[in-house]
C-alpha positions as CSV (number, residue, x, y, z in Angstrom):
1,X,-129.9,-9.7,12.6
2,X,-131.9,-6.7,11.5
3,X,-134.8,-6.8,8.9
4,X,-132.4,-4.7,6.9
5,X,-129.9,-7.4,6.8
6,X,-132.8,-9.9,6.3
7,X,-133.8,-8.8,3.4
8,X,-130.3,-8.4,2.1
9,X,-129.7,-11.9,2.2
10,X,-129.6,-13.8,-1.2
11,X,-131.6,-16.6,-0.6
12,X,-134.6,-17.3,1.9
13,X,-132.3,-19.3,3.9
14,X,-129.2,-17.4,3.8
15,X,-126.3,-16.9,1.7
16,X,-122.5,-18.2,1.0
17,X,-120.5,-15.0,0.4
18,X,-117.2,-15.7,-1.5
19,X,-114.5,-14.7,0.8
20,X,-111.9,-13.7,-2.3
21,X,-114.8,-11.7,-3.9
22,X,-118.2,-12.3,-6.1
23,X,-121.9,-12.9,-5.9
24,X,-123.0,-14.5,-3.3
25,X,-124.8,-17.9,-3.4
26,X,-128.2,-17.7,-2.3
27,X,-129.6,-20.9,-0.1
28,X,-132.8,-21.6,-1.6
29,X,-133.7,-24.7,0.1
30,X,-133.1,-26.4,3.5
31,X,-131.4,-29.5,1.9
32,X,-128.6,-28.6,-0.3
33,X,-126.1,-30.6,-2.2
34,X,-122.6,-29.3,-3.4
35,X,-120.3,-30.0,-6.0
36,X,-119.0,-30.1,-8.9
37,X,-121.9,-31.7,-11.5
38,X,-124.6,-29.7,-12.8
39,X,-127.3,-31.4,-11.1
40,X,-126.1,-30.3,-7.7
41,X,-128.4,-27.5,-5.7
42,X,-124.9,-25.6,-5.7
43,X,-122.5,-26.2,-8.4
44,X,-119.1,-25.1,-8.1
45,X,-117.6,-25.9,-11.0
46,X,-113.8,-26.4,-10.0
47,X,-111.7,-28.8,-10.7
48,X,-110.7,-29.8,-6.7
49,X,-113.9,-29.8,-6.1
50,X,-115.3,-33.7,-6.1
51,X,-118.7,-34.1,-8.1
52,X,-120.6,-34.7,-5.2
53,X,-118.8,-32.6,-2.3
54,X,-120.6,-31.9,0.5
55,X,-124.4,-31.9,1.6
56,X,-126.0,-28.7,3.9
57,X,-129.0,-29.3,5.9
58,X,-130.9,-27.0,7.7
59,X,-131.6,-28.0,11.2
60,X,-133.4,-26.5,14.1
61,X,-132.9,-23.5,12.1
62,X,-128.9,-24.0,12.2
63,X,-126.9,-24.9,9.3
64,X,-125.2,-28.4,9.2
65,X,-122.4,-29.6,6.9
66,X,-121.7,-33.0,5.9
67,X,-118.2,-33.7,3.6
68,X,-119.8,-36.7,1.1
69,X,-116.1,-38.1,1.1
70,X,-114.7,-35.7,-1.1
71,X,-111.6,-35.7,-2.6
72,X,-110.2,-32.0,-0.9
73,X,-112.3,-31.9,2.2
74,X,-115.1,-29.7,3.9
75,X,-114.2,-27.4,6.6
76,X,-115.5,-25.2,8.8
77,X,-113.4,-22.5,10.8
78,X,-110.9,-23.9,9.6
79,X,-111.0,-27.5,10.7
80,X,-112.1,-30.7,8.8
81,X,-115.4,-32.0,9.4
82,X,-117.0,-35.3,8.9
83,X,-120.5,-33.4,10.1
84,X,-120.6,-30.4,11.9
85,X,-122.9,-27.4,12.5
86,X,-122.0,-24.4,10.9
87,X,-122.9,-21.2,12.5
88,X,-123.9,-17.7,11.2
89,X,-121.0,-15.7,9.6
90,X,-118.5,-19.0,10.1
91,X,-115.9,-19.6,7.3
92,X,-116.6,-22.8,5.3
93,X,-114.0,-24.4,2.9
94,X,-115.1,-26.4,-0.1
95,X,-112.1,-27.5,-1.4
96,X,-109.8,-24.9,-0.8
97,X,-112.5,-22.2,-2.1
98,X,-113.7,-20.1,0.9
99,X,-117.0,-18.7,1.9
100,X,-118.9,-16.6,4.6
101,X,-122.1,-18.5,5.8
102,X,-124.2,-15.9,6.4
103,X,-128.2,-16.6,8.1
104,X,-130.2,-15.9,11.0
105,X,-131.3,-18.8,12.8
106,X,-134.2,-17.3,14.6
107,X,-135.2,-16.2,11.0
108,X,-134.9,-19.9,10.1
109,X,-137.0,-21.5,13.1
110,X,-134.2,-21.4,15.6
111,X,-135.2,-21.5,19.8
112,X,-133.1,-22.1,22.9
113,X,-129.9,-23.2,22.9
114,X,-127.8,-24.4,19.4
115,X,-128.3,-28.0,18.5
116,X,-125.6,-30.1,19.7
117,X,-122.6,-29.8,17.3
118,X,-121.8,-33.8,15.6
119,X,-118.2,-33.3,14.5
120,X,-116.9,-36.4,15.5
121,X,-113.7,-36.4,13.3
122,X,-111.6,-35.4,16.4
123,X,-112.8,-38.7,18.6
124,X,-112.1,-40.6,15.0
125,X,-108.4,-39.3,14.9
126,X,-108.1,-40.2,19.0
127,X,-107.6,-43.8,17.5
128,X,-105.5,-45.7,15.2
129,X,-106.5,-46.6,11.9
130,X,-105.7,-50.7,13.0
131,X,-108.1,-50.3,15.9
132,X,-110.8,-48.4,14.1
133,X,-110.5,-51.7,11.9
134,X,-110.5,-54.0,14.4
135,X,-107.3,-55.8,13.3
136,X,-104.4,-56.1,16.1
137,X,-100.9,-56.4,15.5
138,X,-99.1,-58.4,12.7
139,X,-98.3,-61.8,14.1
140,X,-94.4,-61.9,12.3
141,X,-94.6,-66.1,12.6
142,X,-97.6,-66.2,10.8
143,X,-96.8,-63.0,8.3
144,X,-100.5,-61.3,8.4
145,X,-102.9,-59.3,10.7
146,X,-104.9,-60.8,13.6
147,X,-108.7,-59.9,14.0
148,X,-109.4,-58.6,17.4
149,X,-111.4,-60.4,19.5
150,X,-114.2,-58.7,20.9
């Protein structure tokens, strides 16, 4: 990225750009929380937005994003995340409002290779929901769920 661009960014740590129009958001810190309350680093005050959406940490000098739950979902390109890194000029979803995450990770302290990227959802989904909770089939004689033995 050129100085040029650099210094067109809105925050020290990059921007989100609005994809259906407006300002930008500048990234001001390296430890951002979204949502929907006021006392959020970036409040996006929208109703399917949850109060407490997502968190962005800066890593590395890479971008990560962490859904906090929420009610709508976090994604990035497209996908859902759980945790995932984000990188320059990706799309990121809050909640059905899209944005441009725009940064330089060199700018930001970046070296080498990316990080390794966490987003684990896909190895969650490989498994059912009974096996993620350790509970086996329904034993029809006895009318409730066995614990799995380990």
């Amino acid at each position: 990225m050129s100085e040029e661009k650099e210094d067109e960014l809105a925050g020290a740590f990059g921007q989100l750009t609005p994809t259906g129009g407006g300002d930008p958001i500048p990234l001001i810190k390296n430890n951002l929380l979204i949502g929907r309350r006021k006392q959020c680093d970036i409040c996006l005050d929208f109703p399917n937005v949850s109060s407490q959406h997502c968190r962005m940490t800066l890593e590395n000098g890479y971008w990560f994003i962490r859904d906090l739950n929420s009610r709508n979902g976090t994604k990035v390109d497209g996908r859902p995340v759980i945790r995932k890194r984000a990188d320059p000029n990706c799309k990121v979803t809050i909640a059905r409002h899209n944005y441009v995450l725009e940064y330089d990770p060199q700018v930001l302290g970046a070296y080498g290779p990316p990080p390794p990227d966490d987003n684990y959802i896909e190895e969650v989904m490989k498994s059912s929901l009974m096996d993620r909770a350790g509970v086996s089939k329904r034993d029809p004689k006895k009318g409730f769920f066995n614990r799995k033995s380990d």
